[in-house]
Backbone bond lengths (Angstrom), bond angles and torsions (degrees), N, CA, C in turn:
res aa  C-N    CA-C-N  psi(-1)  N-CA   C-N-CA  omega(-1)  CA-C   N-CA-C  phi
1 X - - - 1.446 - - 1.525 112.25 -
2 X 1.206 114.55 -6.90 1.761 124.08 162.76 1.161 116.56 -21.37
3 X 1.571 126.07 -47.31 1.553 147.04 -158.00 0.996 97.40 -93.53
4 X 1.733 138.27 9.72 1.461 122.68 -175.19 1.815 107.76 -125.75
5 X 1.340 129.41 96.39 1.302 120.20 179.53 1.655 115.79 -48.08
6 X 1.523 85.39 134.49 1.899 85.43 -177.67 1.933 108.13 -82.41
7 X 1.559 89.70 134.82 1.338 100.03 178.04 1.237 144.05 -59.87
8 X 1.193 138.48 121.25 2.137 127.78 -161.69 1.357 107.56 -142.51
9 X 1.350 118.81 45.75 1.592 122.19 -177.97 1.910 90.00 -139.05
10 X 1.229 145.30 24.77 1.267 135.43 -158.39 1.921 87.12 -121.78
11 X 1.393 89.92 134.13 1.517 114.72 174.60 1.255 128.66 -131.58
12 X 1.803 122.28 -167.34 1.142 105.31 179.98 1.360 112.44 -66.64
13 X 0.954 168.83 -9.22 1.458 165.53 -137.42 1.978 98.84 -138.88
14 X 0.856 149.66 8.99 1.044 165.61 -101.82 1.931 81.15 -148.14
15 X 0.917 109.16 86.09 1.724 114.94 136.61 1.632 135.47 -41.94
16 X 0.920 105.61 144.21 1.972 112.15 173.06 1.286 91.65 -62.63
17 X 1.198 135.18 -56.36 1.509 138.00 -142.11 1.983 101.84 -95.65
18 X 1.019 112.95 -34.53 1.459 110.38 137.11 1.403 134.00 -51.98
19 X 1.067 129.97 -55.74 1.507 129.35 163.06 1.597 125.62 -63.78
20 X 1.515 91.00 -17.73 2.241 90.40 161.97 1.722 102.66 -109.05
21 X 0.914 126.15 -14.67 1.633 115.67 171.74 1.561 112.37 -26.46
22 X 1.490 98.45 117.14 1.242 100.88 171.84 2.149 117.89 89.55
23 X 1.472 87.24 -2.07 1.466 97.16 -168.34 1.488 110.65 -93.91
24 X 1.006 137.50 117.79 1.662 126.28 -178.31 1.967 92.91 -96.18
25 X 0.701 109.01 133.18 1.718 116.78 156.23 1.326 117.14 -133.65
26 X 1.958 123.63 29.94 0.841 128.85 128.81 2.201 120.79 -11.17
27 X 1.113 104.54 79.18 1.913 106.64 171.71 0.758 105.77 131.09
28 X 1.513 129.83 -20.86 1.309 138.79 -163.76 1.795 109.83 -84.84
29 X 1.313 110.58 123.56 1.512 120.90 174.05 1.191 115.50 -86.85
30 X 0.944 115.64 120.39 2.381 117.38 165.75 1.249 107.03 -151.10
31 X 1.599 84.50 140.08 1.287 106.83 175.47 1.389 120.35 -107.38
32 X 1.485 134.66 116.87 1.162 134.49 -149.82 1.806 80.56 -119.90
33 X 1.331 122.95 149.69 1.739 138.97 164.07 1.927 106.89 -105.74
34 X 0.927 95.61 141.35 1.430 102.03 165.25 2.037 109.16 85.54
35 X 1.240 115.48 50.42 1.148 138.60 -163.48 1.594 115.44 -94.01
36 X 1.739 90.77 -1.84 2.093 90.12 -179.07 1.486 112.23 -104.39
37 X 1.309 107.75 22.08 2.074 112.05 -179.48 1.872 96.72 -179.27
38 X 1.297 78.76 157.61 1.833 102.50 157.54 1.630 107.76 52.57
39 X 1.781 115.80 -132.51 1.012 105.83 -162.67 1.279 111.74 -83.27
40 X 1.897 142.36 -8.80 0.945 115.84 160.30 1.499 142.60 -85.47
41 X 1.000 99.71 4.10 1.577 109.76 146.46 1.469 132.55 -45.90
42 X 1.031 64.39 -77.32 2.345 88.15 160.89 1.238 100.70 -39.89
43 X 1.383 118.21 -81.75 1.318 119.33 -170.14 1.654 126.06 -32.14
44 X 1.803 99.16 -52.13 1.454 113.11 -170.04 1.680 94.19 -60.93
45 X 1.211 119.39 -52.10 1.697 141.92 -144.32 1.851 88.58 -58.19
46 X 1.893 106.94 -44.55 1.250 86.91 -164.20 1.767 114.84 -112.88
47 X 1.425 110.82 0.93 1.461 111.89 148.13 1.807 107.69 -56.70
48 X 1.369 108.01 -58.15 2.006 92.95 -156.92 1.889 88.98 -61.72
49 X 1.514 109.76 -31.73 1.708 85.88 -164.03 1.646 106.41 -65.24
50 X 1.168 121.83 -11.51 1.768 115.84 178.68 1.583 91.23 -99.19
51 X 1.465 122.17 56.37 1.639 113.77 164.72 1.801 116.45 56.94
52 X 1.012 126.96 17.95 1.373 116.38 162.98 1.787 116.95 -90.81
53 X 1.261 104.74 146.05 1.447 103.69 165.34 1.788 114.97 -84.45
54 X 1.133 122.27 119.93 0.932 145.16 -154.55 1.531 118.29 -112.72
55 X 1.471 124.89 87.90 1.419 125.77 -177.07 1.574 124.50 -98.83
56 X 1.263 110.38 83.27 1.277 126.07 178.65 1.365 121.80 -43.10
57 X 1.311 135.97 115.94 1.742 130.87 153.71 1.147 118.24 -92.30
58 X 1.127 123.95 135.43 1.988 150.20 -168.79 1.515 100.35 -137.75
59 X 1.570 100.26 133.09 1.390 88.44 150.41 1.559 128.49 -99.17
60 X 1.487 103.57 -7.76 1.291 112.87 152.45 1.280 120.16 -117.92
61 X 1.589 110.67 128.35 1.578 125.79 -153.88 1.732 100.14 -90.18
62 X 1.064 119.01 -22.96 1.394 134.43 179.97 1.617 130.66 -83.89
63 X 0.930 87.08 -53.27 2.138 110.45 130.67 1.581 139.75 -41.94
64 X 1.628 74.27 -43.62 1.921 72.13 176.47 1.602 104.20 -115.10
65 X 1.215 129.60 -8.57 1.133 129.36 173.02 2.100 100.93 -72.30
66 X 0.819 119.11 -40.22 1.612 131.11 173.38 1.681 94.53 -50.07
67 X 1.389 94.96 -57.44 1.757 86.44 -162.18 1.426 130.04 -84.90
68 X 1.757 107.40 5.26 1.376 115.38 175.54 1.276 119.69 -126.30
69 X 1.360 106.43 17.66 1.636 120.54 146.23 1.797 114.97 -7.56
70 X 1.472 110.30 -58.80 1.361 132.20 171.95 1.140 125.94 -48.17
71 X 1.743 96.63 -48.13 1.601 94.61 175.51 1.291 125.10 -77.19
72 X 1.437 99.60 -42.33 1.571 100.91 172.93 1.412 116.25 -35.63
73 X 1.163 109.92 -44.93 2.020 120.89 -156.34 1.791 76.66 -76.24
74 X 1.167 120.96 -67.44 2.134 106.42 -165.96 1.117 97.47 -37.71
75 X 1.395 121.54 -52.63 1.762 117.06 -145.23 1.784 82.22 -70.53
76 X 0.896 126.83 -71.29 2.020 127.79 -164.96 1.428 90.97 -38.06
77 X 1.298 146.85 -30.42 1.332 121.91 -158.66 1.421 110.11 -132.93
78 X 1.531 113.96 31.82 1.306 119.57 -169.27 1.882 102.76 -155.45
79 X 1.403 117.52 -1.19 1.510 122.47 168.12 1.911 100.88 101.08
80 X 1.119 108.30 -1.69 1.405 102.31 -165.30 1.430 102.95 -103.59
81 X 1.581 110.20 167.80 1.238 100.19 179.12 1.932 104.01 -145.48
82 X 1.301 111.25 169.59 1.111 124.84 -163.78 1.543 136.54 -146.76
83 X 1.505 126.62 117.68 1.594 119.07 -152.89 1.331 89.34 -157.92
84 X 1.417 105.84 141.27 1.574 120.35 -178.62 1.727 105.81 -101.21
85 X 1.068 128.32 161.76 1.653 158.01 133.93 0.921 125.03 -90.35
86 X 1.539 136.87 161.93 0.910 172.02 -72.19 1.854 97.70 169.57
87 X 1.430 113.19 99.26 1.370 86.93 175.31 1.941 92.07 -150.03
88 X 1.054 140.67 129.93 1.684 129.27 154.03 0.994 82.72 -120.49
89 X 1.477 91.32 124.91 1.840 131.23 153.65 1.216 118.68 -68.57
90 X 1.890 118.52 -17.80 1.038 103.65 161.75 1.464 127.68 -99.14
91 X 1.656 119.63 31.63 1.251 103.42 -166.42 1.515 87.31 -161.11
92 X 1.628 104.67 94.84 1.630 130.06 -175.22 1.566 116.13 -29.27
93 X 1.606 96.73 -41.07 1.758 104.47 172.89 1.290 112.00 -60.12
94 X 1.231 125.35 -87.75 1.574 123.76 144.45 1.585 111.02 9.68
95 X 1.030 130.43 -80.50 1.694 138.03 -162.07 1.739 98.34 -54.99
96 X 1.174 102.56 -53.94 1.695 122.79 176.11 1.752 107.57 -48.81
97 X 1.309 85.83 -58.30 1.660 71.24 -165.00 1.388 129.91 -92.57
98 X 1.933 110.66 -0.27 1.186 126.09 136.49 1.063 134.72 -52.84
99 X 1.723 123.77 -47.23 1.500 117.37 145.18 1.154 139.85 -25.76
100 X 1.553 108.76 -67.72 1.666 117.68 -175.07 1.479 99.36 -57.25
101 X 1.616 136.41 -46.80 1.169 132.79 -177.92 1.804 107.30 -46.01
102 X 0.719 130.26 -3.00 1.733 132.88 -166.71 1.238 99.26 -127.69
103 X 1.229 115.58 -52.42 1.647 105.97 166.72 1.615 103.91 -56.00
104 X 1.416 138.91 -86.40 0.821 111.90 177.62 1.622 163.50 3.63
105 X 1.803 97.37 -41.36 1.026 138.25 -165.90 1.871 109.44 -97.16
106 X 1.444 93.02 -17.06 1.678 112.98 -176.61 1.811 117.26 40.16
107 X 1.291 109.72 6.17 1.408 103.63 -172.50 1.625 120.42 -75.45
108 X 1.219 115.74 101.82 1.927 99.59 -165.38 1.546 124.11 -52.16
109 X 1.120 103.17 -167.60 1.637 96.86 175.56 1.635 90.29 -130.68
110 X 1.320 100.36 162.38 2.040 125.77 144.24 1.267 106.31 -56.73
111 X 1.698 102.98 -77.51 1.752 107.08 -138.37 2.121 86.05 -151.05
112 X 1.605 91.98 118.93 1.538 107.33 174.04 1.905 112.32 -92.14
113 X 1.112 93.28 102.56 1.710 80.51 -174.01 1.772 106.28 -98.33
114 X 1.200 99.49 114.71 1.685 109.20 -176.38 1.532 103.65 -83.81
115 X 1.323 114.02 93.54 1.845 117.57 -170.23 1.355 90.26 -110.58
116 X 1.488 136.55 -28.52 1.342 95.70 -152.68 1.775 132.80 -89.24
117 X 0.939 130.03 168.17 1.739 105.87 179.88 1.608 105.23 -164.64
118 X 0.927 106.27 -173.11 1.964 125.60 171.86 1.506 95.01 -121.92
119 X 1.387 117.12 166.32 1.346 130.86 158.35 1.227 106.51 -152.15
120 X 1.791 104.85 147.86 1.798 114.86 175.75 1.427 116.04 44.26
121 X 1.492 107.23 38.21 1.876 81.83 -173.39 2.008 101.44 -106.80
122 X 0.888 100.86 -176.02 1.827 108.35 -151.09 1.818 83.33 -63.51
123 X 1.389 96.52 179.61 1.061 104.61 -166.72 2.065 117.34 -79.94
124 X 1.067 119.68 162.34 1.730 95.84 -158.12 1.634 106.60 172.68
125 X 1.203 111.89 168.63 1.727 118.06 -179.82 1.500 110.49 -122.68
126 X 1.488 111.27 163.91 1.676 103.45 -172.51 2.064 74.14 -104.08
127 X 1.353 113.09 176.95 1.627 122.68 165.64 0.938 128.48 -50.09
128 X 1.854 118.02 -3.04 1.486 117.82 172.80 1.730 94.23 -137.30
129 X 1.115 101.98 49.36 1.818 118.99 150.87 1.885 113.13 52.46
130 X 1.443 84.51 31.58 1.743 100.00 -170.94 1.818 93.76 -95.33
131 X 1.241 130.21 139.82 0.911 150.26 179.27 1.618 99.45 -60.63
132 X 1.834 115.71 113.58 1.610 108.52 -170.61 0.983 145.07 -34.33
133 X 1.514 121.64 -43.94 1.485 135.65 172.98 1.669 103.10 -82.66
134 X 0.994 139.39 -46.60 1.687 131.33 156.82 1.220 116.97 -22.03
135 X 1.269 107.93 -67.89 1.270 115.93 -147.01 1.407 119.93 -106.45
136 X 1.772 104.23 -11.20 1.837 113.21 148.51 1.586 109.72 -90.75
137 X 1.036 156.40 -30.12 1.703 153.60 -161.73 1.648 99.39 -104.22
138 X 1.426 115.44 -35.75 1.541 97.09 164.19 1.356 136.65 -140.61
139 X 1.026 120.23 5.67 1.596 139.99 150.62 1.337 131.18 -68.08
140 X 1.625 109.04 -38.67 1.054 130.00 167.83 1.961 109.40 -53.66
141 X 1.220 88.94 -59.31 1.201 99.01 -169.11 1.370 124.33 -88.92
142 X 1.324 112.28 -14.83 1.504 124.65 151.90 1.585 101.60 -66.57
143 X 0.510 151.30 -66.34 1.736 152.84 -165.27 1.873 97.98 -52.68
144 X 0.871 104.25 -69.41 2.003 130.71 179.78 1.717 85.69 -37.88
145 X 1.418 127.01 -82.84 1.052 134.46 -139.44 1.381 110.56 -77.88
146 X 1.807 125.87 -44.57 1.430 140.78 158.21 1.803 101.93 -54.42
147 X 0.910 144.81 -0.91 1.451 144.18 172.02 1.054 130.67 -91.47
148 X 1.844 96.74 -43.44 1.671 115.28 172.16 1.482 119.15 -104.87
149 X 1.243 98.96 26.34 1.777 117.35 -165.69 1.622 94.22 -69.38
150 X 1.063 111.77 -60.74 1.700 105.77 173.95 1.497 112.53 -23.22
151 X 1.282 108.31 -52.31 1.316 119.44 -158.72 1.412 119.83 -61.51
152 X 1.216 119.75 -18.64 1.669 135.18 -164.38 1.575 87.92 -88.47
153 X 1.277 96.10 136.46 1.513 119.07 -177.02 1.609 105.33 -72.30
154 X 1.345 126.79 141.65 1.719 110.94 150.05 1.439 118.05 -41.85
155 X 1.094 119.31 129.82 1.371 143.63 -173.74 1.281 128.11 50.01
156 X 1.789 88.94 41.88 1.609 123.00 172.16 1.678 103.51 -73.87
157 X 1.909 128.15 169.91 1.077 112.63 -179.23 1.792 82.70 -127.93
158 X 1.465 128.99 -173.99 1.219 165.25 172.23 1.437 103.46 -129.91
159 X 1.254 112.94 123.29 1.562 116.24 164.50 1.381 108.29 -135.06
160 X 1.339 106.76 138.19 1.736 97.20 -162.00 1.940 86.77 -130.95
161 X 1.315 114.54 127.14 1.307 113.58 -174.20 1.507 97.53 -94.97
162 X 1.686 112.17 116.75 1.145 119.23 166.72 1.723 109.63 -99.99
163 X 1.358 118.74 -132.80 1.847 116.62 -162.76 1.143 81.24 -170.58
164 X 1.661 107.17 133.84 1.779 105.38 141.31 1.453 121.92 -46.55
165 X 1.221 135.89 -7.99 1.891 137.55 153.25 1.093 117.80 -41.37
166 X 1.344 121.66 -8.05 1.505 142.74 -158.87 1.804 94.02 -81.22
167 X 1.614 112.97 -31.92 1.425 102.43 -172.62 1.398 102.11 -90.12
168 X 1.096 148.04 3.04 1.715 144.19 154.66 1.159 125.83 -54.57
169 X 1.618 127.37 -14.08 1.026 119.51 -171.69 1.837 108.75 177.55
170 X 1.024 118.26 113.59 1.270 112.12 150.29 1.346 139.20 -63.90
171 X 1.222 134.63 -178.62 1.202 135.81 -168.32 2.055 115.66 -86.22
172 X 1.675 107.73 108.92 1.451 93.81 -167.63 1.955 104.79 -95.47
173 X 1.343 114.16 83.48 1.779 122.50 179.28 2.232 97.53 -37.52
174 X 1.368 106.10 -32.80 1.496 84.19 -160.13 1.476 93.85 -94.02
175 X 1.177 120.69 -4.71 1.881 95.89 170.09 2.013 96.80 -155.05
176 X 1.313 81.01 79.44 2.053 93.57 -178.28 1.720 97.84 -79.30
177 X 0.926 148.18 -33.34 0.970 123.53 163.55 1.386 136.38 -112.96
178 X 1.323 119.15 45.65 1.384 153.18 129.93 1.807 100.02 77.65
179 X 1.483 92.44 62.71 1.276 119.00 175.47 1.796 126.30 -86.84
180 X 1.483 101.15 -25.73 1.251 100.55 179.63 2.127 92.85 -128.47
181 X 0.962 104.93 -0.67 1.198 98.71 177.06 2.077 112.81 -107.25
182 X 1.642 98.27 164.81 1.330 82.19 167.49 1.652 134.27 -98.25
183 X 1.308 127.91 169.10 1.618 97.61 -152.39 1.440 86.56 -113.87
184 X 1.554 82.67 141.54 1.769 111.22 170.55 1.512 124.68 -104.09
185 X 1.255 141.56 66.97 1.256 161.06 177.25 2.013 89.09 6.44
186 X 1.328 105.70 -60.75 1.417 100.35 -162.46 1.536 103.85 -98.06
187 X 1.342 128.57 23.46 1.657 119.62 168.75 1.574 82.76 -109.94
188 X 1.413 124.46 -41.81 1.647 103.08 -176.77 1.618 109.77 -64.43
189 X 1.145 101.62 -11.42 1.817 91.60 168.18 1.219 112.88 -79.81
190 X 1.615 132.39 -55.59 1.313 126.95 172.96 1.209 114.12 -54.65
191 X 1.746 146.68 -28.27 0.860 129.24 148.78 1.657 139.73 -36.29
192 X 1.500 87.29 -32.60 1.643 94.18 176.58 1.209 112.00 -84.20
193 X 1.589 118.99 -39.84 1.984 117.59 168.18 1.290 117.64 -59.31
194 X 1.298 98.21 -31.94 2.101 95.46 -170.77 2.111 84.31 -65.60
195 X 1.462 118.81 -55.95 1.262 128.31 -170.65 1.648 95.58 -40.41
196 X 1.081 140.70 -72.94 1.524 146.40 -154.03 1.738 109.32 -66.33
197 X 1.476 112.12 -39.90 1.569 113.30 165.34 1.758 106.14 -70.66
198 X 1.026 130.40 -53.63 1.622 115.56 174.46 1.037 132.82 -59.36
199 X 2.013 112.69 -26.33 1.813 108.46 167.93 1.668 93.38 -72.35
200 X 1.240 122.72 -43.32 1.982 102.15 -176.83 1.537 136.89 -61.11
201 X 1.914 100.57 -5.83 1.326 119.79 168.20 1.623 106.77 -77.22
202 X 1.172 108.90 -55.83 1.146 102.61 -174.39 1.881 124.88 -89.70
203 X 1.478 103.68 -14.40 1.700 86.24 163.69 1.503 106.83 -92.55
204 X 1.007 134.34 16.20 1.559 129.66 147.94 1.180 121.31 -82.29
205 X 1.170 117.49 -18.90 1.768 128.36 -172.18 1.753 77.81 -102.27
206 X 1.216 162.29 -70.63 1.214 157.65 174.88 1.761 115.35 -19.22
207 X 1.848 104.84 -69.71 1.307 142.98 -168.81 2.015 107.06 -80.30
208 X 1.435 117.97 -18.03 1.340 99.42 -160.83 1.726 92.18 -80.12
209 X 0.794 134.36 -48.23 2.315 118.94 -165.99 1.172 96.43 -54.20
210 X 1.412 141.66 -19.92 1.130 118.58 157.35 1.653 146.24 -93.64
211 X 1.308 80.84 17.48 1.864 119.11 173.11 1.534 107.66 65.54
212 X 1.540 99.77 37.16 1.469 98.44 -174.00 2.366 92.98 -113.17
213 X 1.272 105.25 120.50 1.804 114.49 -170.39 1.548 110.68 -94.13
214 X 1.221 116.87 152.77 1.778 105.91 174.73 1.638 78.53 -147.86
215 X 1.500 90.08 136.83 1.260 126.17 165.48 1.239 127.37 -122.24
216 X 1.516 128.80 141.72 1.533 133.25 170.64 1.681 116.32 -103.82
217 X 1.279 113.27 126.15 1.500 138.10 177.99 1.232 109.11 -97.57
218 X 1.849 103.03 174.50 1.193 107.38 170.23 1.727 106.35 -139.56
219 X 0.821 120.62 81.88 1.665 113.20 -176.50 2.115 104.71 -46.06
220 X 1.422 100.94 128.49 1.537 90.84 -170.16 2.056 83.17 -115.20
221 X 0.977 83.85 172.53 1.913 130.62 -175.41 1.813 112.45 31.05
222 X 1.020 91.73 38.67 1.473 118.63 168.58 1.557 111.88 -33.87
223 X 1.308 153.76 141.63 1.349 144.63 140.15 1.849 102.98 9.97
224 X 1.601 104.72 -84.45 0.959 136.81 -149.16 1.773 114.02 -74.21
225 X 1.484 103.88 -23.89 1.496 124.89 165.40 1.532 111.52 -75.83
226 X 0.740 144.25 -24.58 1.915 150.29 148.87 1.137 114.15 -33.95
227 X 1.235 124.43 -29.86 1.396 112.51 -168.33 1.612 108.92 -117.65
228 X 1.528 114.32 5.92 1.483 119.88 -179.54 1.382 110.23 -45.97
229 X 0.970 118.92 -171.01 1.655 143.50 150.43 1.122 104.74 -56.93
230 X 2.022 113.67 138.44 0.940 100.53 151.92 1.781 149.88 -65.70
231 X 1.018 105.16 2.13 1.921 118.07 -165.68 1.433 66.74 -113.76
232 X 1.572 169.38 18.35 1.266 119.52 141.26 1.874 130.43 -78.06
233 X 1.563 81.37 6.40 1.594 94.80 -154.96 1.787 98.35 -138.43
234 X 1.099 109.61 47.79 1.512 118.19 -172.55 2.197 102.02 -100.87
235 X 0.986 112.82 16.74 1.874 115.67 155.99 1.111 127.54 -111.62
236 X 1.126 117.48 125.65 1.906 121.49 -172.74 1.111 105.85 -55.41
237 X 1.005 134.17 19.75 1.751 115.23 152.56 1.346 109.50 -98.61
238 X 1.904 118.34 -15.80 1.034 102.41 -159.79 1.180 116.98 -105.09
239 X 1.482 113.11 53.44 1.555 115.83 -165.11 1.595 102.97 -110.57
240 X 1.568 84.99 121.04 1.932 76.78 171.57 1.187 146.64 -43.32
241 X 1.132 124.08 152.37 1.521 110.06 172.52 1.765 110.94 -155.34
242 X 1.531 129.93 -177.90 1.359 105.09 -154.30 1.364 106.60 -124.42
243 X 2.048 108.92 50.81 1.206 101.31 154.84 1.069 133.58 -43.17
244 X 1.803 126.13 170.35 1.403 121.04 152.28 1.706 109.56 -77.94
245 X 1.668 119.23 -178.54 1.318 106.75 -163.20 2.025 105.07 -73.69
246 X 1.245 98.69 -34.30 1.659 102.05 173.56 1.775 102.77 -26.48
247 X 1.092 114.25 -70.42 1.187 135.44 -167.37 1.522 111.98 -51.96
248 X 1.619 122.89 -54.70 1.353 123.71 -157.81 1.694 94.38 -120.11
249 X 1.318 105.75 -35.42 1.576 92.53 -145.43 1.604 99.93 -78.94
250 X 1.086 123.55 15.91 1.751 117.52 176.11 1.671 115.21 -125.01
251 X 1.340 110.65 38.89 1.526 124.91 -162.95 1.561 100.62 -102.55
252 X 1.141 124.45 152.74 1.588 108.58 -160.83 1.494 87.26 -149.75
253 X 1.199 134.63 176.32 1.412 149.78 179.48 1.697 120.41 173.95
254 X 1.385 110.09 131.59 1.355 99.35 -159.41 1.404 119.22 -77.62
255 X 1.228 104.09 175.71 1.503 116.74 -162.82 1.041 113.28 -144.75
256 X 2.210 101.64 125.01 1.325 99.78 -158.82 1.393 115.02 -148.40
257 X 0.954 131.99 118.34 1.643 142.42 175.54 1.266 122.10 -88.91
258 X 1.304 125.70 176.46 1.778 123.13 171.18 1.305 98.68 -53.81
259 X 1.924 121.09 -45.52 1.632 86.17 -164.43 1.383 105.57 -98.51
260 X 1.542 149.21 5.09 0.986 127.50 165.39 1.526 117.62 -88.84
261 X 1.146 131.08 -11.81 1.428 136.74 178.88 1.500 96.47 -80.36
262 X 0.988 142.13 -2.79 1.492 135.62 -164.78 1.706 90.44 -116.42
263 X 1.026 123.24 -23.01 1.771 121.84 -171.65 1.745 96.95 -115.35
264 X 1.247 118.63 -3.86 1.495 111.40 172.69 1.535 100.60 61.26
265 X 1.424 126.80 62.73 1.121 130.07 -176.46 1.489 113.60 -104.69
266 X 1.325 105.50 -44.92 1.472 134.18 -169.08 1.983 108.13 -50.51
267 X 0.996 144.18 70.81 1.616 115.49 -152.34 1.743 83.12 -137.52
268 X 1.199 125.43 178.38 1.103 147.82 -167.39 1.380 114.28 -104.16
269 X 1.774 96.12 115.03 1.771 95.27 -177.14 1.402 138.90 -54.64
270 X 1.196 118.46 -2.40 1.368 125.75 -176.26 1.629 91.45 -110.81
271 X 1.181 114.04 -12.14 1.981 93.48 160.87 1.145 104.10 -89.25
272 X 1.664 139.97 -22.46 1.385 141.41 166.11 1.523 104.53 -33.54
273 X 1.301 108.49 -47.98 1.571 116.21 -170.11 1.695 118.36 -68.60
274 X 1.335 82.65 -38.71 1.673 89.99 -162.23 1.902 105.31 -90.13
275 X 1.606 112.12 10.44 1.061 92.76 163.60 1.891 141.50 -91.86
């Protein structure tokens, strides 16, 4: 992706299909998670339509086969192509044995985009007793992504979609699944964003001599981003409005803390692409 100048004119109004204009990723492999709603749809729909092969994870295949109807039809009429897996993020066996199936399969990737997640939902366990939003938004995908790590090409990227929710809460190691504490639907979410920007600090600090980068995003005005808090959404760009998802739901902006602003981690997914 050397041959592709990274992009710095993309705003709120800023389309997917604006940010690949002009982009062929014709060869290019990615694997995007979370392919049965919202933004990974989008995502998949408009990588295969700029020619990428595009390997979707669902944990429901029936679900997400319904909802990428769309993509399929870009990828057939644009060189790209498109096929789902088998993957719950919330259920470690599952994560495992969707992995090894790809290992198996030895085919590398470009660019792993870790989209999929839960938000705010009642309080609850994934099948290996991980606190829900923990243990599907970053366990899941820590497990998924450290598995198929082989697999990322040199000067492959990691993109791990975190949330401005990320400022509610840091990460609590002595009680992660909110055993002695009481549970807050939306700090166990920022627990899981602050979680998804620190695994991309450090498997880039792991992954970079081999020119392989991980970056943390923020997909903004999502379905599911409308109904946040108000102080999560306190910058004039970040005011809703009533695109369709083409339009809004694949808009990214970086994301940045003491430790990712200090490693220059934080960068914008559509320059992910264009490098």
């Amino acid at each position: 992706m050397a041959n592709i100048l990274e992009a710095t004119s993309f705003g709120a109004t800023s389309t997917t299909d604006d940010v690949l204009s002009g982009v062929n990723l014709k060869g290019k492999r990615i694997l995007v998670t979370g392919v049965s709603a919202g933004l990974g749809v989008e995502t998949a729909r408009s990588l295969a339509a700029h020619g990428a092969q595009v390997i979707g994870a669902a944990r429901d295949l029936n679900k997400a086969k319904a909802a990428t109807e769309q993509v399929r039809k870009d990828a057939a009429a644009n060189g790209g192509s498109f096929e789902l897996v088998e993957i719950d993020l919330a259920n470690l066996k599952s994560v495992r044995a969707g992995a090894d199936g790809l290992l198996a399969k030895g085919e590398p990737f470009d660019v792993v985009i870790a989209n999929a997640g839960v938000m705010a939902t009642p309080f609850g366990h994934t099948a290996d007793g991980f606190e829900t939003q923990f243990g599907t938004n970053h366990l899941g995908h820590f497990v998924l992504v450290n598995r198929i790590a082989s697999l990322v090409r040199a000067g492959g990227r990691l993109i791990n979609l975190s949330s401005a929710g990320h400022r509610y809460s840091t990460i609590d190691l002595e009680d992660p699944n909110f055993e002695h504490t009481p549970y807050d639907p939306f700090v166990a979410y920022g627990r899981s964003k602050t979680a998804n920007i620190l695994f991309a600090v450090e498997f880039d600090k792991r992954h970079r001599d081999r020119g392989v980068r991980a970056v943390a995003v923020s997909g903004r005005h999502s379905d599911r981003t409308r109904s946040l808090p108000g102080s999560w959404s306190n910058r004039e760009d970040d005011r809703p409005d009533k695109s369709a998802t083409r339009s809004a739901g694949q808009r990214a902006f970086p994301v940045e803390n003491d430790s990712t602003r200090s490693r220059n981690v934080g960068v914008d997914c559509g320059g992910c692409l264009r490098r």
